[in-house]
N, C-alpha and C positions, 0 to 999 in steps of 0.2 A: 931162340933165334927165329926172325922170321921167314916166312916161305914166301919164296919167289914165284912171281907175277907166271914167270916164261919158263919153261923148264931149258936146259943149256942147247938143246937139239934149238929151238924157238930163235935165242938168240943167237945160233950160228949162222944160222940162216939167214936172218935178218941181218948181219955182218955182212955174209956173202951178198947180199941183193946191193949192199953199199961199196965194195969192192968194185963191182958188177958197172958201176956207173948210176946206180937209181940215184936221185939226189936225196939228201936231206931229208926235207920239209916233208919229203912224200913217201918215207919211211914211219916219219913221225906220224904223219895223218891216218896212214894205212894201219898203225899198229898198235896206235893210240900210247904213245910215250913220249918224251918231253926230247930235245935237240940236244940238252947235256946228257940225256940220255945214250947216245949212238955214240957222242964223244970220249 
């Protein structure tokens, strides 16, 4: 299996900062992952 990038804390947070209002694009930029990513 492979090992992930983000550990699950990484990507809760960066869920939260999407809730939150951040857009998009500037999750993606900030965290360096793809937009079907966050979807």
């Amino acid at each position: 299996m492979r090992r992930s990038r983000f550990t699950e804390e990484q990507i809760i947070s960066i869920l939260k900062e999407h809730e939150a209002g951040v857009p998009v694009s500037d999750l993606c930029r900030k965290h360096g992952v793809s937009d079907a990513s966050i979807y």
